[in-house]
N, CA, C and O atoms as CSV, one atom per row, in Angstrom:
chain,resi,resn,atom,element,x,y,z
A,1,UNK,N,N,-17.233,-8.157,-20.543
A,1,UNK,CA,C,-16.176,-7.493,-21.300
A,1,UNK,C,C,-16.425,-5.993,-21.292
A,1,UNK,O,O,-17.610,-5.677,-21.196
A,2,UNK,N,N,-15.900,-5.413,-21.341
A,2,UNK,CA,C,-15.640,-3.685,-20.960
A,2,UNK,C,C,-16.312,-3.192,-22.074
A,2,UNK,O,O,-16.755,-4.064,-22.821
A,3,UNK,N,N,-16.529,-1.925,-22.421
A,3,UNK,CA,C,-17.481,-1.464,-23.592
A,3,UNK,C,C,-17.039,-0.008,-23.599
A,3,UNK,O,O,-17.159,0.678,-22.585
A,4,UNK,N,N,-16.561,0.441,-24.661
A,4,UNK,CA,C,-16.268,2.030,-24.929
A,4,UNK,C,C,-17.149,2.290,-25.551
A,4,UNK,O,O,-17.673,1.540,-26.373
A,5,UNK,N,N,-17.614,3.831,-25.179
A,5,UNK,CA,C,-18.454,4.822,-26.218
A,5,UNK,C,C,-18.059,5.907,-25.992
A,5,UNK,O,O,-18.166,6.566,-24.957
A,6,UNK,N,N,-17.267,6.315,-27.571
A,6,UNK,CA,C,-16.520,7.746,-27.719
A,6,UNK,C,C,-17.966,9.119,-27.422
A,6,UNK,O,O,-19.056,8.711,-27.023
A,7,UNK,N,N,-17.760,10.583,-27.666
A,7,UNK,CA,C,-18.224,11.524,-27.533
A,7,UNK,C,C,-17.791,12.566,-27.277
A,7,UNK,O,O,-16.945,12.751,-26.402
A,8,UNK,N,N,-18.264,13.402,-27.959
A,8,UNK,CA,C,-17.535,14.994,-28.255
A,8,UNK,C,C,-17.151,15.059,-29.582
A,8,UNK,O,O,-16.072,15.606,-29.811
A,9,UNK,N,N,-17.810,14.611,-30.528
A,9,UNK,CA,C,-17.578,14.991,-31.554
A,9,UNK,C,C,-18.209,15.668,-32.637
A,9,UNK,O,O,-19.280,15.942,-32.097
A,10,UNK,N,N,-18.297,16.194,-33.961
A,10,UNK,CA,C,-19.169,16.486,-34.400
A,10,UNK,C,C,-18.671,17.883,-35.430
A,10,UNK,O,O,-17.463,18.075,-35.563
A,11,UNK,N,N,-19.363,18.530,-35.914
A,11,UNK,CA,C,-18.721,19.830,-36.570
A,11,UNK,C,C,-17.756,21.179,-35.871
A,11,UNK,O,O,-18.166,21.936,-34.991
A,12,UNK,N,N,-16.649,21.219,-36.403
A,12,UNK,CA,C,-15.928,22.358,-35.485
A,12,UNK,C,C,-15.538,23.360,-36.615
A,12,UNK,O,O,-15.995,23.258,-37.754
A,13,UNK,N,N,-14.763,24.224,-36.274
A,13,UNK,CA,C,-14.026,25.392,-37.157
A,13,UNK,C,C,-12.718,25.166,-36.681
A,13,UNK,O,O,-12.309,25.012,-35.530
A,14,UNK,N,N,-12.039,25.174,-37.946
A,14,UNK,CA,C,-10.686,25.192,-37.748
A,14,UNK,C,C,-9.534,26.262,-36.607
A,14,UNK,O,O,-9.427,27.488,-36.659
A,15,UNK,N,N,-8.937,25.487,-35.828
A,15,UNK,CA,C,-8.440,26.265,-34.762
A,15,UNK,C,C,-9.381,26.284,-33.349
A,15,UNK,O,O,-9.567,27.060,-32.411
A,16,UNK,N,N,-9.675,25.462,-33.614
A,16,UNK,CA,C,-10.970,25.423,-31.939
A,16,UNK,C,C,-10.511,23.980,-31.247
A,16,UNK,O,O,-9.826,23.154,-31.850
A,17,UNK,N,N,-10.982,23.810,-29.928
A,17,UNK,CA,C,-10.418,23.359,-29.162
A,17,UNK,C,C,-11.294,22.551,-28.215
A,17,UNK,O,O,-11.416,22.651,-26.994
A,18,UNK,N,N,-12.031,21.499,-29.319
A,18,UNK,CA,C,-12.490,20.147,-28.655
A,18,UNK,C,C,-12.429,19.079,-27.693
A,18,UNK,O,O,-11.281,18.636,-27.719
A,19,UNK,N,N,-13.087,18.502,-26.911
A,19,UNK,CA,C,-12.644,17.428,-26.304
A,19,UNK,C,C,-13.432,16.398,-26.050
A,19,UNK,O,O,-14.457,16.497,-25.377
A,20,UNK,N,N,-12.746,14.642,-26.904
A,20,UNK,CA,C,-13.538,13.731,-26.967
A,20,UNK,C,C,-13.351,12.886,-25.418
A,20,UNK,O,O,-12.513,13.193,-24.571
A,21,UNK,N,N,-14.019,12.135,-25.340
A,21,UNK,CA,C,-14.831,11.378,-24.132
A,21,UNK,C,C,-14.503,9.787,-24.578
A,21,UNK,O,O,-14.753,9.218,-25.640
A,22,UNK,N,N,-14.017,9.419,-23.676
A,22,UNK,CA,C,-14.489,7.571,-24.270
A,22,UNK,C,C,-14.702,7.344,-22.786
A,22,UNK,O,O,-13.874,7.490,-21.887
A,23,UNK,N,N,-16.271,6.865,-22.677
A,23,UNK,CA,C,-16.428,5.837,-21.129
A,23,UNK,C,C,-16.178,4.430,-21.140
A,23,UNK,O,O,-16.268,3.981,-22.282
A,24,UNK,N,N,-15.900,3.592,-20.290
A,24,UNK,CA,C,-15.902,2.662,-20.121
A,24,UNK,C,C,-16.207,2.089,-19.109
A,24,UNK,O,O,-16.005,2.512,-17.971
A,25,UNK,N,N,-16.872,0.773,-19.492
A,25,UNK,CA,C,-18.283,-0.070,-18.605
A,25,UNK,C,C,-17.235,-0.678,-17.860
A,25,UNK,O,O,-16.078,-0.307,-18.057
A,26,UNK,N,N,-17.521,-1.659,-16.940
A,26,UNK,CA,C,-16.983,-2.269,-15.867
A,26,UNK,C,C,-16.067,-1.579,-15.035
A,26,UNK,O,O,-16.080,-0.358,-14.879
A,27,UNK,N,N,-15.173,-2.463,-14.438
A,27,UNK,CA,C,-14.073,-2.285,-13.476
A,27,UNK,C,C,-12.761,-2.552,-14.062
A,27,UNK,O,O,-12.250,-3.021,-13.045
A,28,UNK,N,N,-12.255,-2.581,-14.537
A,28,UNK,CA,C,-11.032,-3.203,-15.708
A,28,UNK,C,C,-10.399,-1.650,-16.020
A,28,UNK,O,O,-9.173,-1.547,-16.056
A,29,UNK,N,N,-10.993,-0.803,-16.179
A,29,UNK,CA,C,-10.546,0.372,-17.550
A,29,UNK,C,C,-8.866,0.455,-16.972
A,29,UNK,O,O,-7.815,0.513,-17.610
A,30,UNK,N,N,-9.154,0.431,-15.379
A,30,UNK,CA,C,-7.459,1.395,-14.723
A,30,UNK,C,C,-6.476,0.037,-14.940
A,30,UNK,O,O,-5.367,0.070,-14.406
A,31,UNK,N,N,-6.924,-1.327,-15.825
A,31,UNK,CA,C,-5.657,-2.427,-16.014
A,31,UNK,C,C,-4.891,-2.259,-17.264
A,31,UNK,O,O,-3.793,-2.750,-17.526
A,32,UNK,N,N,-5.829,-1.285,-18.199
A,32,UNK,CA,C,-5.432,-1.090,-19.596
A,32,UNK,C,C,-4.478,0.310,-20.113
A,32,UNK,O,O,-4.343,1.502,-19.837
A,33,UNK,N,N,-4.007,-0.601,-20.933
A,33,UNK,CA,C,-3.274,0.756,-21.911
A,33,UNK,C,C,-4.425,1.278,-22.675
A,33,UNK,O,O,-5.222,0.379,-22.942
A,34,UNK,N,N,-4.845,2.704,-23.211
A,34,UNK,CA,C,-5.648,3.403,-23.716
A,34,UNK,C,C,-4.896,4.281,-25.262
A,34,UNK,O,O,-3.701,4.488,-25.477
A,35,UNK,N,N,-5.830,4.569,-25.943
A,35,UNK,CA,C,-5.748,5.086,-27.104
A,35,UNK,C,C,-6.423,5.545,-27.931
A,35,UNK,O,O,-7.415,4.907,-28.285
A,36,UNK,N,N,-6.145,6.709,-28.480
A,36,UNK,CA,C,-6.933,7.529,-29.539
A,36,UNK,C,C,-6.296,6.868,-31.351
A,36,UNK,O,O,-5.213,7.053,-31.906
A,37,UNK,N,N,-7.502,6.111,-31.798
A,37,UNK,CA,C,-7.021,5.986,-33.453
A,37,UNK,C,C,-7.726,6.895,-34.285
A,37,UNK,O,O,-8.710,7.391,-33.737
A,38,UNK,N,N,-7.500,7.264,-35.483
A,38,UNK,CA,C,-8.642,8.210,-36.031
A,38,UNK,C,C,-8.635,7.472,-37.673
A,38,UNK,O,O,-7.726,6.736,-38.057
A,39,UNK,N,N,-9.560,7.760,-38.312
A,39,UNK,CA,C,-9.780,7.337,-39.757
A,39,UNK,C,C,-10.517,8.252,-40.724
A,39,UNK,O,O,-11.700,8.592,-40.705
A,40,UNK,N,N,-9.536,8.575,-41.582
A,40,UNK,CA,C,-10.418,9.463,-42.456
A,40,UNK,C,C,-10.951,9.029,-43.728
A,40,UNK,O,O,-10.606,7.886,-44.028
A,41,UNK,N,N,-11.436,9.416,-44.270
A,41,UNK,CA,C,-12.304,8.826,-45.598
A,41,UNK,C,C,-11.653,8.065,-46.552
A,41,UNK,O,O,-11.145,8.969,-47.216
A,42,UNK,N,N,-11.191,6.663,-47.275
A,42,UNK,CA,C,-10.528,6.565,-47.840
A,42,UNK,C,C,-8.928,6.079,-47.293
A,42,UNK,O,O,-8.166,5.495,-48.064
A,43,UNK,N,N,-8.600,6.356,-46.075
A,43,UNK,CA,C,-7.304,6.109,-45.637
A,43,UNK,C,C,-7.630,4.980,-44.417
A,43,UNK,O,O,-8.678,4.841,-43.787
A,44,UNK,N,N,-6.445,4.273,-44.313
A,44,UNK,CA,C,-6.354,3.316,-42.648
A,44,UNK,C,C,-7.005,4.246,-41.767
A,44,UNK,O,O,-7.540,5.341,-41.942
A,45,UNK,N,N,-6.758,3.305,-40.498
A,45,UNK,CA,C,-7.273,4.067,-39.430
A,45,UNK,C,C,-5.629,4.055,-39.031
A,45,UNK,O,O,-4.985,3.161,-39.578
A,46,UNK,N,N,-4.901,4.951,-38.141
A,46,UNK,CA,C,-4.268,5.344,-37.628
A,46,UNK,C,C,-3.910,6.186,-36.365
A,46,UNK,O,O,-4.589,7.092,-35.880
A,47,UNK,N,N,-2.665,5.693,-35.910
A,47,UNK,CA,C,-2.819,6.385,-34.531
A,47,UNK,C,C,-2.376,7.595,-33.817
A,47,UNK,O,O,-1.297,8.080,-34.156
A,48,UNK,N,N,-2.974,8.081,-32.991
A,48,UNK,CA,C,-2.972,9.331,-32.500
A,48,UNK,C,C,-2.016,9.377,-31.217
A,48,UNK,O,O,-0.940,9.957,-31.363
A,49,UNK,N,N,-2.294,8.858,-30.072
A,49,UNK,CA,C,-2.138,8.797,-29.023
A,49,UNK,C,C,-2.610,7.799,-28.030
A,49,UNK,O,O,-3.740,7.317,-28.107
A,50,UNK,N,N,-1.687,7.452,-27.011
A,50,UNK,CA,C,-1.734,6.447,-26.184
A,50,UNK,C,C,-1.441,7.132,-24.672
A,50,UNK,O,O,-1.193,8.326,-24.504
A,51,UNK,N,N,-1.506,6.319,-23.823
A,51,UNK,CA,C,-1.858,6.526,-22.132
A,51,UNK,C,C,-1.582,5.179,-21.578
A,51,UNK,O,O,-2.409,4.271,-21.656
A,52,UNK,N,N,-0.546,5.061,-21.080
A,52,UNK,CA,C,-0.211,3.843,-19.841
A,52,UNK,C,C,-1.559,4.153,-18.970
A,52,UNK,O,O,-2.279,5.149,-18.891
A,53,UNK,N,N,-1.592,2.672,-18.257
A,53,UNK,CA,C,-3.011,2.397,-17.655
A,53,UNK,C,C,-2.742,3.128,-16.269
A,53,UNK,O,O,-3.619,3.367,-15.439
A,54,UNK,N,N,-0.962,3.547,-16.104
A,54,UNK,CA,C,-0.821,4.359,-14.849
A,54,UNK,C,C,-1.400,5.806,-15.316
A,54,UNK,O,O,-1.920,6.433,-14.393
A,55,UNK,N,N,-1.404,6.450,-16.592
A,55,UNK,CA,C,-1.310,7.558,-17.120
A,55,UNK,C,C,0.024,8.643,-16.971
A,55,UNK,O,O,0.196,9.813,-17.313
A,56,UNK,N,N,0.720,7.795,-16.398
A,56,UNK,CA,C,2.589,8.353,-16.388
A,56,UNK,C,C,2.760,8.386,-17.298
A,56,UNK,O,O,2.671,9.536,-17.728
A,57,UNK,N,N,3.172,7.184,-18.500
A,57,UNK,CA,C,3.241,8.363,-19.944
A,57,UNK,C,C,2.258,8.391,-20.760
A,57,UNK,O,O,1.093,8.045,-20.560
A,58,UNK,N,N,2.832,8.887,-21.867
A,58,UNK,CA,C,1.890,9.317,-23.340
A,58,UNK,C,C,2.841,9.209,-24.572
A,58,UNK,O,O,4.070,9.217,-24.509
A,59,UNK,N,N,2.082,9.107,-25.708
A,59,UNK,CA,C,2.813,8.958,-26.734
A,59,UNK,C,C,1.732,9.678,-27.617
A,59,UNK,O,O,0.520,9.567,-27.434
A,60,UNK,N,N,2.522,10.675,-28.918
A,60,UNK,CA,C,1.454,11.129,-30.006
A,60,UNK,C,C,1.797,10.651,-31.325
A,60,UNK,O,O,2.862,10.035,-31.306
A,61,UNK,N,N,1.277,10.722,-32.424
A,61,UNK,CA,C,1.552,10.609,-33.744
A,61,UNK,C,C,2.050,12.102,-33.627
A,61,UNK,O,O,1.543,12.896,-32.835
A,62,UNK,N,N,3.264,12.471,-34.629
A,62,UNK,CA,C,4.092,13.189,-34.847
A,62,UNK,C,C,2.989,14.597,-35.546
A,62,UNK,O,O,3.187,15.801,-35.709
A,63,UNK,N,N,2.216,13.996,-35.722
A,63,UNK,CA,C,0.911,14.886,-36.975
A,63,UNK,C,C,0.206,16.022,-35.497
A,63,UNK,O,O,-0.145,17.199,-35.412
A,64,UNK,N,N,0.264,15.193,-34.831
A,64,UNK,CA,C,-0.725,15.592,-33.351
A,64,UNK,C,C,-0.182,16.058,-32.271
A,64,UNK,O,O,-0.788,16.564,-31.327
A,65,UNK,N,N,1.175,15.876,-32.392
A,65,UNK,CA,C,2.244,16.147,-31.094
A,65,UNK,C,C,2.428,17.652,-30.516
A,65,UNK,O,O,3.130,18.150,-31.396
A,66,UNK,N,N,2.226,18.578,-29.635
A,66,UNK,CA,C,1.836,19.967,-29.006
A,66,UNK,C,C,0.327,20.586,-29.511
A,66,UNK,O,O,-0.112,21.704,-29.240
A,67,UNK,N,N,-0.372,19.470,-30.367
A,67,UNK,CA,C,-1.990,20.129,-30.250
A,67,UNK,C,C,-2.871,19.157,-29.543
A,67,UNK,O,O,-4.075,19.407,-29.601
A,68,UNK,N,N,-2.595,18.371,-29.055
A,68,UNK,CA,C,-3.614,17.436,-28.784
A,68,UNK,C,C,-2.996,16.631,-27.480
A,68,UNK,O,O,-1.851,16.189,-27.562
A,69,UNK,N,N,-3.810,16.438,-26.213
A,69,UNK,CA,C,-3.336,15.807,-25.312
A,69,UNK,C,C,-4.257,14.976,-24.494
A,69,UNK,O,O,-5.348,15.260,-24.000
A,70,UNK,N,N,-3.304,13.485,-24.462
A,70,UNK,CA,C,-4.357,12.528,-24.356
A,70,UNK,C,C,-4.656,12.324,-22.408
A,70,UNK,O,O,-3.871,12.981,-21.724
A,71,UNK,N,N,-5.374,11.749,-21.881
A,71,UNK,CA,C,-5.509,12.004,-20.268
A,71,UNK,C,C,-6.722,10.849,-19.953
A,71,UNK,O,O,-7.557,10.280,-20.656
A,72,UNK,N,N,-6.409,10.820,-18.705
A,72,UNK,CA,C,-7.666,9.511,-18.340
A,72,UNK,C,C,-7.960,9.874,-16.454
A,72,UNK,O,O,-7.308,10.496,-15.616
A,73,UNK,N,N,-9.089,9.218,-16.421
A,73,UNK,CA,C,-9.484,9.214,-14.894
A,73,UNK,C,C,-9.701,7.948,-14.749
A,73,UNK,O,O,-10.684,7.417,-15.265
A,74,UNK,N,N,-8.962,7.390,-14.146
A,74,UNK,CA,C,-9.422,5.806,-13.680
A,74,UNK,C,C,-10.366,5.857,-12.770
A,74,UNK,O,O,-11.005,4.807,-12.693
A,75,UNK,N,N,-10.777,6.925,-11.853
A,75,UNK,CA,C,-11.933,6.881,-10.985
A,75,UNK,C,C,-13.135,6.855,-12.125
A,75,UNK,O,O,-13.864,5.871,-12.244
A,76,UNK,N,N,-13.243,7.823,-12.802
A,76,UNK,CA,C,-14.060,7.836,-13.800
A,76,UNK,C,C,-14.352,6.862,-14.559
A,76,UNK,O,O,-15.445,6.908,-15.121
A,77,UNK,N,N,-13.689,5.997,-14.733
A,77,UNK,CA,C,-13.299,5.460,-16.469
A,77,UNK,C,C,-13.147,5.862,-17.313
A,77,UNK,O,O,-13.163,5.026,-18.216
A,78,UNK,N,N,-12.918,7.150,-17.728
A,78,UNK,CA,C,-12.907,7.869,-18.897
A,78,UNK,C,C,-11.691,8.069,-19.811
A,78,UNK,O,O,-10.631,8.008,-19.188
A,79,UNK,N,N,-11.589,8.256,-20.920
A,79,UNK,CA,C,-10.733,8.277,-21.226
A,79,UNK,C,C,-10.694,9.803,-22.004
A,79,UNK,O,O,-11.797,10.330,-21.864
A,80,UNK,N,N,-9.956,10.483,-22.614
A,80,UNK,CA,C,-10.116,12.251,-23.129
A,80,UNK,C,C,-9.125,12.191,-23.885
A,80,UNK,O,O,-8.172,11.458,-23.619
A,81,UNK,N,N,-9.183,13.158,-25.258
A,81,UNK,CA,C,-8.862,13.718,-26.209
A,81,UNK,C,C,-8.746,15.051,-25.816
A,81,UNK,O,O,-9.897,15.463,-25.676
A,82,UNK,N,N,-7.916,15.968,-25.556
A,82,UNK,CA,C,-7.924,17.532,-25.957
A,82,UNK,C,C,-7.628,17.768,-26.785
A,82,UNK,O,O,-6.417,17.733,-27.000
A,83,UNK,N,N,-8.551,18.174,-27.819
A,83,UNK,CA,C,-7.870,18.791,-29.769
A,83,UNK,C,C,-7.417,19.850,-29.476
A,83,UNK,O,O,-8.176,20.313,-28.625
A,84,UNK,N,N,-6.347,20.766,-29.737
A,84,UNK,CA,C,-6.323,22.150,-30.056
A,84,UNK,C,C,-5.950,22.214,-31.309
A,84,UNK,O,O,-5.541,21.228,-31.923
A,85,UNK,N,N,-6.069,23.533,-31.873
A,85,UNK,CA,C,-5.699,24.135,-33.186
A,85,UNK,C,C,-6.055,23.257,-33.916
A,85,UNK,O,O,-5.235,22.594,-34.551
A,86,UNK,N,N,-7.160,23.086,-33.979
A,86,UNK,CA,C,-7.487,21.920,-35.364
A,86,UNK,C,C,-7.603,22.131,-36.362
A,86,UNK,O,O,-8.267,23.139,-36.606
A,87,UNK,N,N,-7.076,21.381,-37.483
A,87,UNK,CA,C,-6.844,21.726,-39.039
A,87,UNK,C,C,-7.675,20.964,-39.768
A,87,UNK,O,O,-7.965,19.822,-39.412
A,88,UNK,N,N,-8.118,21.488,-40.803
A,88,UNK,CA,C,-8.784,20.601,-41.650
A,88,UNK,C,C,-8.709,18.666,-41.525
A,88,UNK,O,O,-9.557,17.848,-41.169
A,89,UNK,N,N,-7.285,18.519,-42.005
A,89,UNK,CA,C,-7.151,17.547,-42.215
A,89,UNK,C,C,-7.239,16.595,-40.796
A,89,UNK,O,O,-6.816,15.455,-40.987
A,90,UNK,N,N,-7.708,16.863,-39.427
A,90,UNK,CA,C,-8.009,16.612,-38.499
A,90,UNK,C,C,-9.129,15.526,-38.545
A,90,UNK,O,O,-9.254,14.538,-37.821
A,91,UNK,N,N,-9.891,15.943,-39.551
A,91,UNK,CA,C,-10.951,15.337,-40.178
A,91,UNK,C,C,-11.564,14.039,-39.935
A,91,UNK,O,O,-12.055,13.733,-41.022
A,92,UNK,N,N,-11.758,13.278,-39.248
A,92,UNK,CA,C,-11.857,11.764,-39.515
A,92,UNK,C,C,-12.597,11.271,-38.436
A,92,UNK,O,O,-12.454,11.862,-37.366
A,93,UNK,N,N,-13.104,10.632,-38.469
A,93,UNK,CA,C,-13.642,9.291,-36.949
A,93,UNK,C,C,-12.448,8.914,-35.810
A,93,UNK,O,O,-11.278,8.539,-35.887
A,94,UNK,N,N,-12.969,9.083,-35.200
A,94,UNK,CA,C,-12.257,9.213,-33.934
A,94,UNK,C,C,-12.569,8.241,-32.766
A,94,UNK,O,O,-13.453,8.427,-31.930
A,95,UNK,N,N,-11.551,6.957,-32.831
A,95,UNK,CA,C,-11.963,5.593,-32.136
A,95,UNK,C,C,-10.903,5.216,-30.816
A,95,UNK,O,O,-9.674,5.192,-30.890
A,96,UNK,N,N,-11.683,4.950,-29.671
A,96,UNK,CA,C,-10.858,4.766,-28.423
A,96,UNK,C,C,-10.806,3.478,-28.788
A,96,UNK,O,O,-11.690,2.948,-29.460
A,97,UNK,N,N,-9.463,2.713,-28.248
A,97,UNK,CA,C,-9.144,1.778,-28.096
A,97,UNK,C,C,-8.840,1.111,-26.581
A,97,UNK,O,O,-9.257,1.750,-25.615
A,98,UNK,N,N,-8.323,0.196,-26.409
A,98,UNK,CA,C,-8.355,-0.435,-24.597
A,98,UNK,C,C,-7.158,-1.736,-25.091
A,98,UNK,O,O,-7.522,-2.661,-25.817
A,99,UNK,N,N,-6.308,-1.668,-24.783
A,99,UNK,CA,C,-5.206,-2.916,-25.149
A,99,UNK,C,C,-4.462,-3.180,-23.433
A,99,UNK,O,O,-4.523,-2.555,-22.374
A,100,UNK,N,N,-3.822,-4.364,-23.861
A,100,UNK,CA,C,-2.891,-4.784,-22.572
A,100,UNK,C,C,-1.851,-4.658,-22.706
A,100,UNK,O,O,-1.200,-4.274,-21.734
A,101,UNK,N,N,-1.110,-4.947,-24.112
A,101,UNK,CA,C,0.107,-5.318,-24.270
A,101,UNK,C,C,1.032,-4.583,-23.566
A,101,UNK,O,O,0.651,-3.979,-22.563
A,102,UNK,N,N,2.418,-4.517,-23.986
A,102,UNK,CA,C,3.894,-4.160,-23.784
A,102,UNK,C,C,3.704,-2.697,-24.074
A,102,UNK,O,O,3.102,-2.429,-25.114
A,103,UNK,N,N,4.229,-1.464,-23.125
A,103,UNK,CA,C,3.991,0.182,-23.725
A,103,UNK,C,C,5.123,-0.006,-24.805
A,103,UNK,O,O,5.113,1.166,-25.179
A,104,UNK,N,N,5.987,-0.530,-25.505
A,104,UNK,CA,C,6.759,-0.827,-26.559
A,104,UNK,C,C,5.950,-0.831,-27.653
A,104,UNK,O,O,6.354,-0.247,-28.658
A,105,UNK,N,N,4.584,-1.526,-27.666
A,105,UNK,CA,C,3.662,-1.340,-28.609
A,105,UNK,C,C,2.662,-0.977,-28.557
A,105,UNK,O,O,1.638,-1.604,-28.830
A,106,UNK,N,N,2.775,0.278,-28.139
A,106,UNK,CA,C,1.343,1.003,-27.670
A,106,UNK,C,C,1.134,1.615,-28.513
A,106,UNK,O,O,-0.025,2.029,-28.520
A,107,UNK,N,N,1.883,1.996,-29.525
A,107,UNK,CA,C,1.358,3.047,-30.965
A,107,UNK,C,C,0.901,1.954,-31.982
A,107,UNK,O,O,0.836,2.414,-33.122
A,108,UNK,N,N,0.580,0.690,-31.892
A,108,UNK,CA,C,0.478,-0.149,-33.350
A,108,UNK,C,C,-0.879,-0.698,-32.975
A,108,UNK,O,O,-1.233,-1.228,-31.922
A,109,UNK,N,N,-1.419,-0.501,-33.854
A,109,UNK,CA,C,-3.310,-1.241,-33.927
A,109,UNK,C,C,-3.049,-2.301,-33.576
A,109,UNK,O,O,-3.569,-2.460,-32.471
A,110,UNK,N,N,-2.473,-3.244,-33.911
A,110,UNK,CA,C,-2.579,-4.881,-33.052
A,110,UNK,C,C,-2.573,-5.154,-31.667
A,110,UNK,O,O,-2.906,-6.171,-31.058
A,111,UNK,N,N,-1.991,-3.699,-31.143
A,111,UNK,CA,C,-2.268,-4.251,-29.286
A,111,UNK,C,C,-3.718,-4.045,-28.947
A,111,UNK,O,O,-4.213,-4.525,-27.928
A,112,UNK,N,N,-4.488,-3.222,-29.938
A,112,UNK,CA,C,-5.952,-3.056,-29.298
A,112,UNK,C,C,-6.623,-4.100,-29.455
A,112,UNK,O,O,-6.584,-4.426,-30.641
A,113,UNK,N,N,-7.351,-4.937,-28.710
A,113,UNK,CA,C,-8.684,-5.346,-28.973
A,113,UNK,C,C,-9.677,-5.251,-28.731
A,113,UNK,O,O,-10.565,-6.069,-28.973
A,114,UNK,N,N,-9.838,-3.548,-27.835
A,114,UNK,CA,C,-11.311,-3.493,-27.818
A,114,UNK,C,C,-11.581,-2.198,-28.593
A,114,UNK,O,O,-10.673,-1.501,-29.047
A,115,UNK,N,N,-12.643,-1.971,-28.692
A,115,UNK,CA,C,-12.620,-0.319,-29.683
A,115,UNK,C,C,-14.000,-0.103,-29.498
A,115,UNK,O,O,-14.890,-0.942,-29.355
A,116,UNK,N,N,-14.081,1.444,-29.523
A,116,UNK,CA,C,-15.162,1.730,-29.531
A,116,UNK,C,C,-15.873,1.654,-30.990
A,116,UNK,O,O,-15.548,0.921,-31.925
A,117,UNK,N,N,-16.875,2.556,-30.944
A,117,UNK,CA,C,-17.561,2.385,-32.374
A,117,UNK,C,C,-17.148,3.912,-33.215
A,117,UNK,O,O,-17.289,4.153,-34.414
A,118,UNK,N,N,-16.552,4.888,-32.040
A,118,UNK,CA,C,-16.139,5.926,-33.051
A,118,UNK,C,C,-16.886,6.797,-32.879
A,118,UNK,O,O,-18.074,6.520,-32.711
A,119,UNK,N,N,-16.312,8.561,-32.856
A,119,UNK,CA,C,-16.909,9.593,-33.328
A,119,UNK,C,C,-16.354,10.122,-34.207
A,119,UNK,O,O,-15.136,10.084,-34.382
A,120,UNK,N,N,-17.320,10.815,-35.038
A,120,UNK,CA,C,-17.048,11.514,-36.344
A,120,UNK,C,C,-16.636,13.221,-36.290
A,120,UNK,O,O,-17.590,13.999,-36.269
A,121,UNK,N,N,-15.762,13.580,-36.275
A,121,UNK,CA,C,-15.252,14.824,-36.164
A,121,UNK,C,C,-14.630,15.217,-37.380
A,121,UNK,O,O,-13.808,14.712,-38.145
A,122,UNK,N,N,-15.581,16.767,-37.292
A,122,UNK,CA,C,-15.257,17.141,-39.010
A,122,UNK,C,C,-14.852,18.664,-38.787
A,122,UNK,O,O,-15.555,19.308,-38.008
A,123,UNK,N,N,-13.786,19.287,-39.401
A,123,UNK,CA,C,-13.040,20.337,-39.101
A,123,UNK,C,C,-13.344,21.246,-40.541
A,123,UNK,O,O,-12.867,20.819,-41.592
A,124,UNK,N,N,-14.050,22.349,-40.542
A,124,UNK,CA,C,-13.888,22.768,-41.501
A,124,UNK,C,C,-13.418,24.445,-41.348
A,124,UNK,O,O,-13.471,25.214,-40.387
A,125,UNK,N,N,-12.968,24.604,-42.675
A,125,UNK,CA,C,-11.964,25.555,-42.500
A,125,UNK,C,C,-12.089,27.022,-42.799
A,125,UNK,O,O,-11.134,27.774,-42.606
């Protein structure tokens, strides 16, 4: 079974311009739909952004939409986060996901079932 481990995360200043990492083990990564969820202290986890397994499209949470852009290398396996302009409330753990389903439901936590374990990215201001 495939295995994500996020990276690039960690303390920033508000308005700087990060970028997280998710690898993935095997040969599989280029069959999947991909995704950024994030969770902040106290709240769901929720979603950020998605990537067809072609990487033709993308989708953002409305919160994230012209600062943040999601991208993948199927040669690589990798999957990427570009933060820009980050705001405080940016704040939270930051978890790749790996789903199959329908791109119809590529923004809803139930198509994922694999996930990484998360990085913690903290924005202060």
């Amino acid at each position: 079974q495939m295995q994500l481990v996020e990276s690039g995360g960690g303390l920033v200043q508000a308005g700087s311009s990060p970028r997280l990492s998710c690898a993935a083990s095997g040969r599989t990564f280029s069959f999947y739909t991909m995704a950024w969820f994030r969770q902040a202290p106290g709240k769901e986890r929720e979603f950020v952004a998605t990537i067809m397994y072609t990487g033709t499209m993308t989708s953002y949470a409305d919160s994230v939409r012209g600062r943040f852009t999601i991208s993948r290398d199927n040669d690589k396996n990798t999957l990427y986060l570009q933060m820009n302009s980050l705001k405080p409330e940016d704040t939270a753990t930051y978890y790749c996901a790996a789903g199959g389903s329908s791109w119809t439901r590529a923004t809803m936590i139930s198509t994922y079932d694999l996930w990484g374990q998360g990085t913690q990215v903290t924005v202060s201001s």
